[in-house]
MIMAR-711002 format. One record per residue (C-alpha): residue in three letters; x, y, z. Coordinates in pm, whole numbers, plus 50000, padded with zeros to 5 digits. Last residue first. Layout:
N
ALAXYZ ...
END
This chain:
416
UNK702851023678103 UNK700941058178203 UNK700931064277831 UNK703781065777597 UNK702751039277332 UNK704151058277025 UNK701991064676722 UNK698971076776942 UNK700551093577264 UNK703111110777042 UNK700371131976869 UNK699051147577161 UNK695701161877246 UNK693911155776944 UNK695681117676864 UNK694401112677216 UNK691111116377153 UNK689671146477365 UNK688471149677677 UNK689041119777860 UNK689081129278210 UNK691621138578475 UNK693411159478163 UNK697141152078179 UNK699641180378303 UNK703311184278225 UNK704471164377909 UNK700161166377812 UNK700481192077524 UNK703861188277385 UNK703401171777038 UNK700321196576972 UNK696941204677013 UNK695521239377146 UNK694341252176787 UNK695631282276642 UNK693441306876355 UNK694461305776053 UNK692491329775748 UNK690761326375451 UNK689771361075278 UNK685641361075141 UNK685091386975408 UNK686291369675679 UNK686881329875648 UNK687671305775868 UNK690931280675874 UNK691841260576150 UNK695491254076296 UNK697211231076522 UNK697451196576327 UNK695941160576355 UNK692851170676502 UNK691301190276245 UNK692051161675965 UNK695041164975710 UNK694111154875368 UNK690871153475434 UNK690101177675048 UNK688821208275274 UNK691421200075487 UNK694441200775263 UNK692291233075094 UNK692231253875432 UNK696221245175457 UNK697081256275111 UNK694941284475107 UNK696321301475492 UNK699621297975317 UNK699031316174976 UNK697061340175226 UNK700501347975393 UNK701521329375742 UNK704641336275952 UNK705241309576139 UNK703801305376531 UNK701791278376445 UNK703051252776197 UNK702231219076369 UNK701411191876087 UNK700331152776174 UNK699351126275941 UNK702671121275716 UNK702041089775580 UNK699981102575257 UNK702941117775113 UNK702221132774802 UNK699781161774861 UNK701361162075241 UNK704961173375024 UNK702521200474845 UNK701721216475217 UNK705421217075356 UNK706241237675034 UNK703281256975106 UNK705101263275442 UNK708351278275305 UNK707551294975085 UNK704381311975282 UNK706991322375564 UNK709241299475790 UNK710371320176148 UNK710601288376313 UNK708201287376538 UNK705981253776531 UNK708071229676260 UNK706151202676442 UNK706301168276213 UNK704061135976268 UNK703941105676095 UNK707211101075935 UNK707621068475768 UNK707441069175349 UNK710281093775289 UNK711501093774951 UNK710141124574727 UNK707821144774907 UNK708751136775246 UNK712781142675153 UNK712181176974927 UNK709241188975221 UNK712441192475503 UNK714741206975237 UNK711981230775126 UNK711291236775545 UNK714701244675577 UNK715191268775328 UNK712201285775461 UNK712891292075786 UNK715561263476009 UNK715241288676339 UNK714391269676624 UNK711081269376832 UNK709581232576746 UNK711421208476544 UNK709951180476644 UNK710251147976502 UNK707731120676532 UNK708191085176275 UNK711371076076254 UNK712061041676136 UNK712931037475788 UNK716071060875728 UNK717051067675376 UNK715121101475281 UNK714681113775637 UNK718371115475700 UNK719011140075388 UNK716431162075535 UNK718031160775862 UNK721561165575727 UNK719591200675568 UNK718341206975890 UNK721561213476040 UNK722711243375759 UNK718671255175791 UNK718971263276126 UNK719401244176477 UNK719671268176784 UNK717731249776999 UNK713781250577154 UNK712831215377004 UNK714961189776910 UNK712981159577008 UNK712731126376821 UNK710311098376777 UNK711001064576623 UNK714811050476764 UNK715051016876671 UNK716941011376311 UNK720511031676406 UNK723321029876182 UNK721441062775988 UNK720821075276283 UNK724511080876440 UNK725511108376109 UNK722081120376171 UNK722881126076571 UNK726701141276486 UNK725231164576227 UNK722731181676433 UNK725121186876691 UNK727561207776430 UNK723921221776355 UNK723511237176679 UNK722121224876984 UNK721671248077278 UNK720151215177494 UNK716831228777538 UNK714841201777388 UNK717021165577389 UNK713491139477424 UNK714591104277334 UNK712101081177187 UNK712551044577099 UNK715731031877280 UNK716080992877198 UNK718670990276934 UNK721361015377073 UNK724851007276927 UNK725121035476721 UNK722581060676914 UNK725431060577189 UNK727981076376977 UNK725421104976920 UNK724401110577305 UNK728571108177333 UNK728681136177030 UNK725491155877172 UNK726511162577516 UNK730231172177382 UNK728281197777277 UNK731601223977234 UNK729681252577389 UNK730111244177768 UNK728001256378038 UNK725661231178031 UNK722411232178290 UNK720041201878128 UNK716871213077959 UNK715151181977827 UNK716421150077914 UNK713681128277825 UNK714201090877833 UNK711781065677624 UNK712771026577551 UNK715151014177858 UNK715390980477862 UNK718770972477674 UNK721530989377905 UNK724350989777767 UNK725191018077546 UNK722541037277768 UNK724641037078031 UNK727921056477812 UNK724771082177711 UNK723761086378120 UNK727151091178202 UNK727721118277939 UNK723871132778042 UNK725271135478370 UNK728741152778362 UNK727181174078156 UNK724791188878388 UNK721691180378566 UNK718871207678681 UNK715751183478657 UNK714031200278399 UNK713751172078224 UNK714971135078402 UNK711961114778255 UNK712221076578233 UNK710871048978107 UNK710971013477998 UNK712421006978392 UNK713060963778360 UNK717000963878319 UNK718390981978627 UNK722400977678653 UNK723301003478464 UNK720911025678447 UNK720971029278861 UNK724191044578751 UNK722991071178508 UNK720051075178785 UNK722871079979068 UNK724521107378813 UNK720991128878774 UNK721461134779144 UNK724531148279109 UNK724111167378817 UNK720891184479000 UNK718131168279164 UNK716191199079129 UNK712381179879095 UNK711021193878750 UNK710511157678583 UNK711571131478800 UNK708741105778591 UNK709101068578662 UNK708141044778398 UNK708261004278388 UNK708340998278786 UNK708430961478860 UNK711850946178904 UNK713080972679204 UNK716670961979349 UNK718540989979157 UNK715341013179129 UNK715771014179521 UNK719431030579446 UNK717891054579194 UNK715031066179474 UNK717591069179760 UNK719971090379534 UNK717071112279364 UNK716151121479726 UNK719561127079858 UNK720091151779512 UNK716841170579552 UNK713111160779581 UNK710821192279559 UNK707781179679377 UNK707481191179007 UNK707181156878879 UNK706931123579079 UNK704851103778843 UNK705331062278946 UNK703911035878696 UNK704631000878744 UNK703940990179117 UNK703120953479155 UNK706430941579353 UNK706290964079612 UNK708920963779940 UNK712050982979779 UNK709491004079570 UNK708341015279973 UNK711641021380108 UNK712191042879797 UNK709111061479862 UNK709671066880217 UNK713351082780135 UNK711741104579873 UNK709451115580108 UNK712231123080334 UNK713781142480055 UNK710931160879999 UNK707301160079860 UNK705561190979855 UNK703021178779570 UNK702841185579189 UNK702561153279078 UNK701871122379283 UNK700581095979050 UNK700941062779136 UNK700381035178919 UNK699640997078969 UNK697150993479256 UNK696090963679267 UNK698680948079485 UNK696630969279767 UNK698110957380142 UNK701230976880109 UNK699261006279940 UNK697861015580278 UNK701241019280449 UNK702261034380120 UNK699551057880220 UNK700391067880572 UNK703831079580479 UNK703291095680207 UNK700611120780413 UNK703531125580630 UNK706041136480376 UNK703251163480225 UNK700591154279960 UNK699191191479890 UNK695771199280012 UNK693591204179717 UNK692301235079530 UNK688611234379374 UNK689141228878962 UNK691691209379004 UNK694771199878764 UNK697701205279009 UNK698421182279348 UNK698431146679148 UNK696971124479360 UNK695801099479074 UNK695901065279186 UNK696111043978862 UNK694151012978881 UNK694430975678814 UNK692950959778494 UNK690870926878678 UNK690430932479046 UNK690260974978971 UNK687760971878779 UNK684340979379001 UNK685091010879069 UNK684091023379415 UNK686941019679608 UNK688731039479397 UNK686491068879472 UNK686581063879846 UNK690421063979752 UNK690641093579586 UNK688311111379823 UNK690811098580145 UNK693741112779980 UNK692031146479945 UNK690801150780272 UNK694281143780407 UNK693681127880768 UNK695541138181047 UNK698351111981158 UNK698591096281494 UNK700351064881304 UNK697841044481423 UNK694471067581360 UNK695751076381022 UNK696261039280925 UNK692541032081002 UNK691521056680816 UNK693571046980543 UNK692331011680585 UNK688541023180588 UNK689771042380268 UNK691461011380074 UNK688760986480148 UNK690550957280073 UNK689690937079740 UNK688470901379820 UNK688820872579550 UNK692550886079479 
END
């Protein structure tokens, strides 16, 4: 495109047609978009996300949507959307999906924490049926509920170019994350899905045996987020017993269940034969210290691919966590440690100030720091971890990725 259109003059323009008042913030982005100079050559991320201000923003409502995908229409450049944390609705939902019926260039689309229910999610999945651009859509925090989570499982099935997609904290049920799991033994595009706190009301995880059985015959699925499911170790059985047929899947999520040291010891026996995973997060169980030595017996001994670990509350004391500490002596893959939120002796706060001290583990790999009062070393927490950007992203570079989020340096899970 040897002339780029002048995406604010057009908005303005747009506003005027479509008797529309103009959103102050809408027009900034785009005077600002207009103003960088690479937008002909890498394409651009629109970032209208409604959170993450310092000054407070007018929300993107329906009728701002509407006047900007009749802007976007005209701008193949743009190639991600970001619209987080808006008053979208259903009829926003319905403009949106009208809109990815149209585009061919869009690839990234963030509609988290909007308020999109089940019509929504239905007009959005069946666009994503006809769509072959958009690599990664986030739902995240929109109440689509089971039924809307059961037009993605379908959409799933016939969709092969979404990479991926985010359905947590999206209110569906088990009838959902079954259909989703049978979809997923088919479908052969899809790389990262979170489905992180789903409403179940059963106790038999019948979630995790078809989410198990799907793992088997998987090969292209490369991080799957399960926090909040009420696993137990029966669960955490079924998924090792799955993983060790499976050579794709590299990052993990268990955090906030009800898996001890009984399931972590399958996970520990896991970790010494499988060759691909590389993030798991155990964060907020309960495994203590018998699962953290079962966890540091397999990276000490015959693990050689995990990169990242997050054992963050789990009620593990200095045993425990020194333990952790000598397996990083002799496993120099493991890069990333998250331990906050244990409970920490001084044999701890050594053995952590010395893996540093030596560059064993560097500052921003894990989410502690040791200083010292009156000659004692102590811990103090650090803001990084494997969850830090899942709901917001910094507007500016901050900090290195590998600082902010461990899973956005070993895993390609950026905008797309």
């Amino acid at each position: 495109m040897s002339v780029l259109p002048d995406l604010h003059q057009h908005y303005v323009q747009a506003c005027q047609n479509l008797s529309q008042p103009e959103n102050p913030f809408i027009a900034r982005v785009l005077q600002e978009t207009d103003k960088n100079d690479e937008i002909s050559t890498k394409g651009i991320t629109l970032k209208l996300a409604g959170n993450n201000h310092l000054v407070p923003v007018p929300r993107v409502t329906d009728d701002d949507l509407g006047v900007l995908v009749s802007v976007l229409g005209q701008a193949a450049f743009v190639t991600g959307l970001d619209l987080a944390y808006n008053v979208l609705t259903d009829a926003g939902a319905k403009t949106m999906a009208t809109f990815l019926q149209e585009n061919s260039t869009l690839r990234y689309l963030n509609l988290m924490f909007n308020d999109i229910g089940t019509s929504g999610a239905e007009l959005i999945a069946g666009a994503l049926c006809r769509n072959e651009s958009l690599v990664h859509l986030r739902m995240t925090g929109n109440k689509i509920g089971n039924q809307g989570g059961m037009f993605f499982a379908s959409m799933l099935k016939i969709n092969s170019t979404l990479e991926k997609l985010d359905l947590g904290d999206c209110d569906v049920g088990l009838q959902c994350l079954i259909a989703i799991a049978i979809a997923l033994t088919q479908n052969k595009s899809l790389k990262a899905i979170n489905l992180n706190r789903p409403l179940l009301s059963s106790q038999q995880e019948e979630t995790t045996v078809h989410i198990a059985r799907m793992l088997r015959s998987n090969s292209s699925l490369v991080e799957l987020h399960l926090g909040k499911h009420e696993m137990k170790n029966f669960g955490v059985e079924r998924l090792c017993e799955a993983l060790y047929e499976n050579s794709s899947l590299r990052y993990l999520d268990l955090s906030c269940n009800n898996v001890t040291c009984d399931g972590v010891k399958f996970l520990g026996e896991l970790l010494k034969k499988n060759q691909t995973l590389e993030i798991l997060d155990l964060n907020a169980n309960r495994i203590e210290d018998a699962g953290a030595i079962y966890l540091s017996e397999a990276l000490a001994t015959r693990n050689r691919t995990l990169q990242a670990l997050s054992v963050v509350s789990n009620n593990i004391t200095g045993k425990g966590l020194v333990a952790l500490s000598h397996a990083m002596q002799s496993n120099m893959k493991l890069s990333h440690i998250y331990i906050w939120g244990n409970k920490f002796d001084r044999s701890t706060c050594v053995a952590f100030s010395e893996l540093m001290e030596m560059g064993r583990l560097e500052p921003a790999c894990t989410d502690v720091a040791p200083y010292e009062v009156d000659g004692e070393v102590l811990l103090a927490e650090l803001s990084h971890g494997l969850a830090k950007h899942r709901y917001w992203a910094p507007r500016c570079a901050a900090v290195a990725p590998g600082a902010a989020n461990a899973s956005l340096e070993i895993l390609a899970v950026s905008e797309y």
